[in-house]
N, C-alpha and C positions, 0 to 999 in steps of 0.2 A: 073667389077669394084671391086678391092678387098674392103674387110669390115672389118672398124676396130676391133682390137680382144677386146674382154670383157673384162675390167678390171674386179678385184678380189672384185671389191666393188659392181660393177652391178649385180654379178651372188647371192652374199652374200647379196644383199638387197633383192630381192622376194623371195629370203628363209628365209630368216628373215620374212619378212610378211606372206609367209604361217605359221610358227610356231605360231606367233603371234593371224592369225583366225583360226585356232584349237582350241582355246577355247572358240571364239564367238560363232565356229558353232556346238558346242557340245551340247548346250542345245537346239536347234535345232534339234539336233537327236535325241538326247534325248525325248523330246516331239514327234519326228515322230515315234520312237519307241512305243513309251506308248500308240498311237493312233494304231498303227497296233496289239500290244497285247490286248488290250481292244477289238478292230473288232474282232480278233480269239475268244478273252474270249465269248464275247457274239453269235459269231454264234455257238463254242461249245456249250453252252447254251443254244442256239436255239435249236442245233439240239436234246440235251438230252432232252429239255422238247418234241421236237413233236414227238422223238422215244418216250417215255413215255404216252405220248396223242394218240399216233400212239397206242400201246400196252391196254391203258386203252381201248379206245376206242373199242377194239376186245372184251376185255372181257368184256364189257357192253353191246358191241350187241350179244354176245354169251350167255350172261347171260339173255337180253331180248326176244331172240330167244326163249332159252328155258323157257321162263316166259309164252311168247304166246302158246309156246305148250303142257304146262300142264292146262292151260285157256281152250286152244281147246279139249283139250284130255278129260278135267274134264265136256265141254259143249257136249263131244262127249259120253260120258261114258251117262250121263242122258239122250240124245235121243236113243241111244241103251235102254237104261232101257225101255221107251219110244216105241220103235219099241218092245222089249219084248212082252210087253202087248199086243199090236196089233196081235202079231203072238198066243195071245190064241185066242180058240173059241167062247167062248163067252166075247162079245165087248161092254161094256159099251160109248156109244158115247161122252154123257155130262162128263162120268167122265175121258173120253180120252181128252176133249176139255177143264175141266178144269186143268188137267196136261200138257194139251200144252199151255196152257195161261198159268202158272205158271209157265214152263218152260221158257217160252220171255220174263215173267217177270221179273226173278231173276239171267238172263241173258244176260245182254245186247247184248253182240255178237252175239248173237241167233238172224236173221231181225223176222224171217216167221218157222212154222213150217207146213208142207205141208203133206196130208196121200193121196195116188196116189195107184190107183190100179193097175192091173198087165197092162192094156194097158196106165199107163202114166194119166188116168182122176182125176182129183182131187175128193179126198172124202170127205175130211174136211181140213180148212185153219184155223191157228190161229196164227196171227189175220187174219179175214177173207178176200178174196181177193177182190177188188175193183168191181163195177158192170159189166166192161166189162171181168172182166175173168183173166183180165192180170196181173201181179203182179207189173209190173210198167209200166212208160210211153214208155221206149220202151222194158223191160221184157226181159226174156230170148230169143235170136234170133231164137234160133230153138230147138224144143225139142228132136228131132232126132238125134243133133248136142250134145247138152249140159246134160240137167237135162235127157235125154232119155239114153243119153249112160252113164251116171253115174249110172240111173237103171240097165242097161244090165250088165256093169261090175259087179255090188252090185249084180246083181242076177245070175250072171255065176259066180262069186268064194265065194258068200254066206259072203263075208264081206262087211263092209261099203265102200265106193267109191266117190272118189272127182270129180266134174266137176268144169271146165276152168271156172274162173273166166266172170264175165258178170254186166251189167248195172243193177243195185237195182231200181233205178229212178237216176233222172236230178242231183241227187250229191252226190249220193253214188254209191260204186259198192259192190259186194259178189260172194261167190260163196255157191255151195251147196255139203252137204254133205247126200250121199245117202245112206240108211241101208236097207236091202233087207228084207220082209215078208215072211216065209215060217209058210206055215199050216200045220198041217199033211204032210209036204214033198215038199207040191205044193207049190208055187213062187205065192203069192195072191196080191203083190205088193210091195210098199216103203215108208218107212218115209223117206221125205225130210227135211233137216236143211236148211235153208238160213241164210250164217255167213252173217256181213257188216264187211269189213276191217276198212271204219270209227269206229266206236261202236267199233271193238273189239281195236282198237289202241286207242281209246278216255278213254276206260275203262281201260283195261290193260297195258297199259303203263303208268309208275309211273310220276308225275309231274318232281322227280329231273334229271331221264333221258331225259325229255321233255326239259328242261332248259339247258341238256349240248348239247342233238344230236337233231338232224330232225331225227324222223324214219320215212322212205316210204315205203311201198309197191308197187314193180315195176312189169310187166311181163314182157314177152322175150323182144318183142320193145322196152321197156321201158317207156313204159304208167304209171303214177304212180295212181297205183288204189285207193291209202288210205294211210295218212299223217299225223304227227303228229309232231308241232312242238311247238317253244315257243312260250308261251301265250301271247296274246299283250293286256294290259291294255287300254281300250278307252282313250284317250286324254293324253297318254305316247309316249316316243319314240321309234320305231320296234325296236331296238337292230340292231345289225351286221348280218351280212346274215350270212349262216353259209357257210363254204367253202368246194366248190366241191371236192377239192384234199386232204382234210384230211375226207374222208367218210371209210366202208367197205360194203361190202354185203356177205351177207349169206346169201345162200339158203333157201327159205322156203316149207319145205317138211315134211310135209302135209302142205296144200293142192297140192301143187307140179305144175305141169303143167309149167312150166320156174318160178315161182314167186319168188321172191327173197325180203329179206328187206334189205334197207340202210340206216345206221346208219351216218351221216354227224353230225360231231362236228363245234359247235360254237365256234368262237374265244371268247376265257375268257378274264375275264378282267384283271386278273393280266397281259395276254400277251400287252395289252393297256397299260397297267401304266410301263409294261416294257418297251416299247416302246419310250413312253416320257419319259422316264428315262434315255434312250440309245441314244434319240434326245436331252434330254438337257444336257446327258456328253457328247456327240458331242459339242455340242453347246458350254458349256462350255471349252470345250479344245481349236475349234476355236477361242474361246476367248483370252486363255492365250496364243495360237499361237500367237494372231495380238497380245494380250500385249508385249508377249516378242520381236515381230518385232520391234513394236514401241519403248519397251526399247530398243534396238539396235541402232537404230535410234538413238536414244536420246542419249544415250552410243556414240554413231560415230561420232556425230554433238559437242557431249562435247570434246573428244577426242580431234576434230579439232581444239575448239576452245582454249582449252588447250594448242595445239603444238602452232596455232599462237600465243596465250597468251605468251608460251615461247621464239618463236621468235621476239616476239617485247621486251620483256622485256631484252632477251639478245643482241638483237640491241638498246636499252636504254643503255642500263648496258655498252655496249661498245661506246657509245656516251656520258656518263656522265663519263667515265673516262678519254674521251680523253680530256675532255674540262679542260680548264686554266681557267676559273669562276668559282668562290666559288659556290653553290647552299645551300642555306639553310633554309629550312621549321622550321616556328614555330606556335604552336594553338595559339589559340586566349588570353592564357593568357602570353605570352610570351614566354613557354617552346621550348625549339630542339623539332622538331621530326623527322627533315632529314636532314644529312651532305652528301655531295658527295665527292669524294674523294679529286677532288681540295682543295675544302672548307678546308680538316684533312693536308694537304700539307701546307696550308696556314697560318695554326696556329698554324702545329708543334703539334697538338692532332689526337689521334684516336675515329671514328664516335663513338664508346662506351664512350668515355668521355664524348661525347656533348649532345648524344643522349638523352634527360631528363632531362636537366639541364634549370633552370631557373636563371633569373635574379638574383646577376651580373653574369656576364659571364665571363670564367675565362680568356677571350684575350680581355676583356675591359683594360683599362688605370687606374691604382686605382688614379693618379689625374685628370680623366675625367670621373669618376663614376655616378656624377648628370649631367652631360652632354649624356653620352649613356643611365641612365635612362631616361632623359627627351626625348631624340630622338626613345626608342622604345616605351614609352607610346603616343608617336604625332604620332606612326605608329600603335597602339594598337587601337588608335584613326581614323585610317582611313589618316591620315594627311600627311602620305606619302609624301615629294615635285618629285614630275612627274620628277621634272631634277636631280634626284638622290641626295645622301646625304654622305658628305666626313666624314669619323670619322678616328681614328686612333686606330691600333688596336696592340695586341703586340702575338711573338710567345709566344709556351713554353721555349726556350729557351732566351726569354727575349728580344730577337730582335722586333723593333718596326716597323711597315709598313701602309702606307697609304692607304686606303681603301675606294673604290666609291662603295656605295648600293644604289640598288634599289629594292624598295619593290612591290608587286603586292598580291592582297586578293586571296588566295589558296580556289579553287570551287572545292567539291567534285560531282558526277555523280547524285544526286540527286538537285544540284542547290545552295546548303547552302555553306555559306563560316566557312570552317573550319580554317583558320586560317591565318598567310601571308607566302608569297613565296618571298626568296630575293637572289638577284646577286648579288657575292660580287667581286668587282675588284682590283687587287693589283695595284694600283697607285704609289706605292713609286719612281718606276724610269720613268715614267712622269713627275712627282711631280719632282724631282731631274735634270731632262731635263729640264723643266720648267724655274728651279731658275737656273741652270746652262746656259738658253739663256739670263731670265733676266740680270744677270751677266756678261753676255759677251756684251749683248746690254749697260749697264750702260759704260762699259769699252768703247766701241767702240764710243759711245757719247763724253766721256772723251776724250778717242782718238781723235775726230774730234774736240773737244773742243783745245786741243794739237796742234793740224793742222792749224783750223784757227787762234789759238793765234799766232804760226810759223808767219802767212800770213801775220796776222794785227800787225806785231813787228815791222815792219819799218814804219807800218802807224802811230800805235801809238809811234813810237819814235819822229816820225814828229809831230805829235799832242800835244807830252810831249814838244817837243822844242819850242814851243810856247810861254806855259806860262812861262815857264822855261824862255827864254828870258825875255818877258816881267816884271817878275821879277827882273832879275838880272839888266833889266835897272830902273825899277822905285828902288830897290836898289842905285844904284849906282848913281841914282837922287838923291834921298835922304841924302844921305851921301855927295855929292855936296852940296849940300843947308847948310847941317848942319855945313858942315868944310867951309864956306865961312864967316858965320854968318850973313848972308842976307838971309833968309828965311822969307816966310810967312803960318806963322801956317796952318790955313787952304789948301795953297794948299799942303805941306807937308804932313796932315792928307788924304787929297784927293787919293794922292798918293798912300800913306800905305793901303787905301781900296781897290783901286785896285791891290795892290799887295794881299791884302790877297784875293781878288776873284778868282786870276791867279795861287795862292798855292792852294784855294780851287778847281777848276776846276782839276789841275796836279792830285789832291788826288782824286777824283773820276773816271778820267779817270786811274789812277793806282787801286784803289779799283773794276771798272768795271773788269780789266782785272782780278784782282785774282779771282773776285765772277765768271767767266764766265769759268775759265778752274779749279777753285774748287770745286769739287763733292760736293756737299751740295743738300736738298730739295728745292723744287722751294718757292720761296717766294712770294705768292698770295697776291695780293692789287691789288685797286684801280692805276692805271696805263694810265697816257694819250699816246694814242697811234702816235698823232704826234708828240709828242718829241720824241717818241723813233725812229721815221722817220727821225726828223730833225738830232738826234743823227749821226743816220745810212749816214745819208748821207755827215755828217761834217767827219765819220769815212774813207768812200769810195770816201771822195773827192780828195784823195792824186793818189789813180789809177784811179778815171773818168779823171784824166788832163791830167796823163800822156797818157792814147791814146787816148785823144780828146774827150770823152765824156760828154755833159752837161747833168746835173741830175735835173729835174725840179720835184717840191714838190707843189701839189693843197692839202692842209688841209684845213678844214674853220676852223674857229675860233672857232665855238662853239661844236666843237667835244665833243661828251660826252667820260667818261672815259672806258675803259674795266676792266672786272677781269684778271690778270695774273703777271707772271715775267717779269718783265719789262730786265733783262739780258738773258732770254731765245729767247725774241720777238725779241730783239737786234739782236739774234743771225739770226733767220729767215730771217729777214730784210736781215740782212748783205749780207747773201747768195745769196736770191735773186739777189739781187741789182750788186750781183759780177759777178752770172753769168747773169745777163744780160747787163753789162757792155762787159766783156771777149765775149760774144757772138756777139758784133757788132763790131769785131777786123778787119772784109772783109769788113763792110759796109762803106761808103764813108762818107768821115770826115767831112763833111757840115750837113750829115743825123745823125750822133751816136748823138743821142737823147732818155737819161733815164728817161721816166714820172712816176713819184708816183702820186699817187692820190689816195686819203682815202674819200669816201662817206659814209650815214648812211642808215641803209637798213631799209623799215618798218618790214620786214619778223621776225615775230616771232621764229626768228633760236633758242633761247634758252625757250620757251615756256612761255614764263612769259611777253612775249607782249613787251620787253623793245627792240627790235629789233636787228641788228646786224653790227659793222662797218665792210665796205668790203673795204679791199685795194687792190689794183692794180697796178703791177709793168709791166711795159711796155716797150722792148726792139724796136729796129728796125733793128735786126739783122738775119740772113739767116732761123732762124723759125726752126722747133724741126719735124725729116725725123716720118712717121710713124711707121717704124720697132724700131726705137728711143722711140717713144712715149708709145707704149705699156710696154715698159721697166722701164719706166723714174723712178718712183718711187720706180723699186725690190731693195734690200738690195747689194750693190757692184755692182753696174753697174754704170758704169759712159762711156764718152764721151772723159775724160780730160787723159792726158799724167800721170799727175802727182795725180789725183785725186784717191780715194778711195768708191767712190760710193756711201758715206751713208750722205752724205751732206741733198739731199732732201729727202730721207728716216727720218732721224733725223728730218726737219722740219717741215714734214705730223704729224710725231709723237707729236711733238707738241703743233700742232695746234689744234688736234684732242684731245691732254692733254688739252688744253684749251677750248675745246667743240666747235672746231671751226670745217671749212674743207678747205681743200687746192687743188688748182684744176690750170691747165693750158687751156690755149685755144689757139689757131694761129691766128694771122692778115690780114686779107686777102690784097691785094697790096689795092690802091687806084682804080686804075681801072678798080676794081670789082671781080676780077675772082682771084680764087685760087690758080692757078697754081705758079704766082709769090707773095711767100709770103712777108706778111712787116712785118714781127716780130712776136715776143710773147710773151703773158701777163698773167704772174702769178697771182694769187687773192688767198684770202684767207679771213676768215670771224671769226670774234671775237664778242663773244658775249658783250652787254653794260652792265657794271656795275648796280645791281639791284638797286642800290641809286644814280643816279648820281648828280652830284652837278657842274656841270656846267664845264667848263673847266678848269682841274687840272693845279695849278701852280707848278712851277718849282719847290717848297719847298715841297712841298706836292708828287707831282712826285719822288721827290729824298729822302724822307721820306720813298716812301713807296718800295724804292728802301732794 
């Protein structure tokens, strides 16, 4: 399978990272370094002090060697002086015996001094020998062997002579040294010395040599016949043993026979305190090893959280600039302390302007100054309104623009509100959509007001011909009467009343029509809603003849009044009524039957308990498809050839201006079932006037017209 080749950035990134831990891992070596010259430092050290101890140590036991053997030689000089005496003729015994007591006196290495004839029998002992003869418990082994052949040497080369070492008693040992007696030529015997190795090590070796080395006394086996080490205080600690592998031995000669002494040094105590001194720079270094791991660590994990730091912050940075919403922080006393870039686009400053800037603010309105201060102290206050808050704000360049905030209390990571966080939205071409559909909706009203005047032109010209007739005949009555000069006053006035009722009626039904296609505010009164029925239906009665339809009217009498425009309700009516006439055009002309009927509802539809009238317009024509239905009310949809679709659009609106609502239903046939519908009946629900007074009359009606 081939493998893709490394780009130039793959190969460039792990070198970059090695360059990078080059510097982590230097102190690392660094420290490993200082740990390995420190080990060298100190075993150099080591090794100079135990050459040094190694070296002392020689010439201590060289020097105590010869300490023992001028001790010996000086104890060996007085028994010679000793044997002198002996070797004259005449022998003073007691003064022999008090110069050998004086002798073991003033000698401690000296056990026994022993005067032995020429066969070996003892002549005199000082101190004298035990009752059984022997000079200890188990005494010299054999005198043939030991103290016999150091006579025979002593007395075949005429010098003093050592024998092999031997048992003193149960805890010492010695040996002896033999000086040969000659008399007049002849061999008459021996002075005996008995050294004890104890005694002469207990005496003659100094306390501070005792403190640094063990000296023993070994023979060839290595028996150690006499020892001397450090002193151990009762109820003290023994000290350190001393160690076998820093000892020496030298020969000791005299007495000879293999004897050797070894000198074994104590470990000192400075080598102790160096010790823990060398365990706790260990120690210590381990330490600063794990510290610096752990700062590592710590260094690593900050590192990380640095680079994410960075990356969310540049994934912010690049989310707050893409946004269209102002963003703008302020503390809690109303000062900036953060614009997003939106926000500097939006008012034509940069975030350094704003940044600090307290109340006013320089894209407030100077004639809306106590209005945006009262709306940031109702938000200094907490008082925020949840559904946002419209103000108007202006650029630098003086351009003004509409603006939806919303505010929210800014929580910093310990919980406290630091101040408020607010969204700012440019509204202006909303705002401008807005008035530009209002606008188009007043038009299209207008428009249909335009339409159905078109419609109702020939109705109301019919309608105008009426009185208009009627008129021009009680005119022309009139004028008969009076050109005859046979009149009767009264019926002449009769007359003129209802002419003036039939000019009054013509000018209302001309004033209706200017007030209904003239854009003007609605005119809110007290309004009885069956006239405006009866109205509607006197209007539509010129098309229900022409195709056969009768329009039946259920009002009772004592309808209470509603609030509204009595020429907008006109207008609904009318609608209705047209298309429900127009809609029963297939149905058979015995059945086109238009019912109004206005009941009163108890339904609190306007909350104040006065309840609601519900009219009901009720055709018996082919019924409204449901693909139809769903539609009925969208804005330009219509059914009709000639229609524009905002007929019942316009009259939801309304009805809905008048706190009403307006709703269809279908009729089901008589014989139950749905399938064949009987019509449909529009309703609609006006709330009753909050005072009403009974049923409006016609003057009152056209008053509040």
């Amino acid at each position: 399978m081939p493998q893709p080749n490394p780009t130039p950035g793959s190969t460039a990134l792990p070198a970059s990272r090695s360059l990078r831990a080059v510097p982590h891992a230097m102190p690392l070596v660094a420290m490993a370094l200082v740990v390995v010259l420190l080990g060298a430092f100190l075993w150099l050290l080591q090794r100079n002090e135990r050459d040094e101890e190694a070296l002392a140590l020689i010439k201590d036991a060289l020097w105590m060697e010869q300490n023992l053997h001028f001790q010996l030689a000086s104890d060996e000089d007085k028994l010679e002086r000793l044997a002198e005496t002996l070797g004259r003729t005449e022998v003073d015994l007691r003064q022999f015996a008090a110069m050998a007591r004086m002798i073991v006196n003033t000698n401690p290495a000296i056990e026994r001094v022993l005067w032995l004839d020429a066969d070996g029998r003892t002549l005199l002992a000082e101190p004298p020998l035990p009752q059984d003869g022997t000079p200890g418990a188990d005494g010299p082994p054999d005198d043939s062997l030991t103290r016999n052949d150091a006579m025979r040497i002593a007395r075949s080369t005429g010098l003093r002579a050592y024998g092999p070492p031997y048992r003193i008693d149960l805890s010492d040992r010695g040996f002896d040294v033999a000086f040969p007696l000659f008399r007049d030529g002849a061999f008459v015997g021996a002075l005996i010395g008995v050294f004890s190795f104890e005694a002469m090590l207990t005496h003659h070796v100094p306390w501070w040599f005792a403190q640094r080395y063990q000296l023993e006394v070994i023979d060839v086996a290595g028996t150690v016949l006499g020892a001397k080490s450090r002193m151990v205080v009762p109820g003290s600690m023994a000290g350190a043993a001393p160690d076998p592998a820093r000892s020496h031995v030298i020969p000791f000669d005299p007495p000879g026979h293999g004897l050797a002494l070894v000198a074994t040094a104590y470990p000192s105590e400075s080598n102790v305190t160096r010790t823990v001194l060398v365990a706790a720079i260990f120690a210590l270094t381990g330490s600063a090893l794990w510290s610096l791991w752990s700062l590592r660590r710590h260094i690593a994990g900050r590192l990380r959280a640095e680079q994410a730091l960075r990356e969310e912050h540049a994934f912010r940075k690049a989310m707050e600039d893409s946004l269209t919403v102002g963003m703008r922080a302020r503390d809690l006393e109303g000062r900036i302390t953060y614009v997003n870039p939106a926000f500097c686009r939006m008012v034509g400053l940069e975030a350094e302007d704003l940044v600090g800037c307290g109340p006013p603010m320089p894209y407030w309105l100077p004639e809306e100054l106590e209005r945006a201060e009262a709306a940031l102290q109702d938000v200094l206050a907490g008082r925020a309104p949840e559904s946002g808050l419209e103000m108007r704000f202006r650029r630098a360049n003086g351009e003004r623009f509409d603006a939806l905030i919303y505010e929210a209390p800014l929580i910093d990571a310990n919980g406290r509100q630091t101040g408020w966080m607010g969204s700012v939205l440019d509204i202006t071409e909303r705002k401008h959509a807005e008035e530009l559909a209002r606008q188009q909706q007043e038009r299209l009203q207008q428009t249909s007001r335009l339409i159905t005047m078109g419609e109702m032109a020939s109705t109301l010209a019919h309608e105008l011909n009426q009185p208009l007739s009627a008129i021009a005949s009680y005119c022309t009555g009139c004028l008969n009467r009076l050109r005859s000069g046979r009149f009767d006053t009264d019926e002449v006035a009769a007359a003129l009343e209802k002419l003036a009722a039939q000019s009054k009626r013509a000018g209302q039904v001309v004033r209706r029509i200017h007030d209904f296609v003239r854009k003007r505010d609605p005119n809110v009164a007290p309004c009885s809603l069956a006239r405006v029925l009866e109205d509607c239906i006197g209007l539509t009665g010129a098309d229900a003849a022409r195709l056969g339809v009768r329009v039946e009217l259920d009002a009772p009498a004592d309808l209470p009044p509603v609030t509204g425009d009595r020429i907008l309700l006109q207008q609904v009516v009318l609608n209705l009524m047209r298309n429900g006439i127009e809609a029963m055009a297939r149905t058979p002309r015995d059945d086109r039957r238009l019912t109004v009927t206005v009941r009163r509802e108890a339904a609190a539809a306007d909350g104040a308990g006065n309840g609601v009238l519900l009219t009901e317009i009720r055709d018996r024509g082919c019924g409204i498809a449901p693909e139809v239905a769903e539609r009925l009310f969208s804005p330009f949809f219509t059914t009709k050839r000639e229609g524009m679709g905002m007929g019942l659009n316009i009259c939801r609106s309304i009805v809905e201006h008048h706190r009403g609502r307006l709703w269809f239903e279908p009729v089901a046939a008589e014989g139950g079932t749905d399938e064949k519908s009987a019509g449909t009946r529009f309703l609609f629900t006006l709330p009753v006037h909050a005072q009403p007074s009974g049923r409006v009359s016609d003057q009152s009606a056209e008053a509040a017209e």
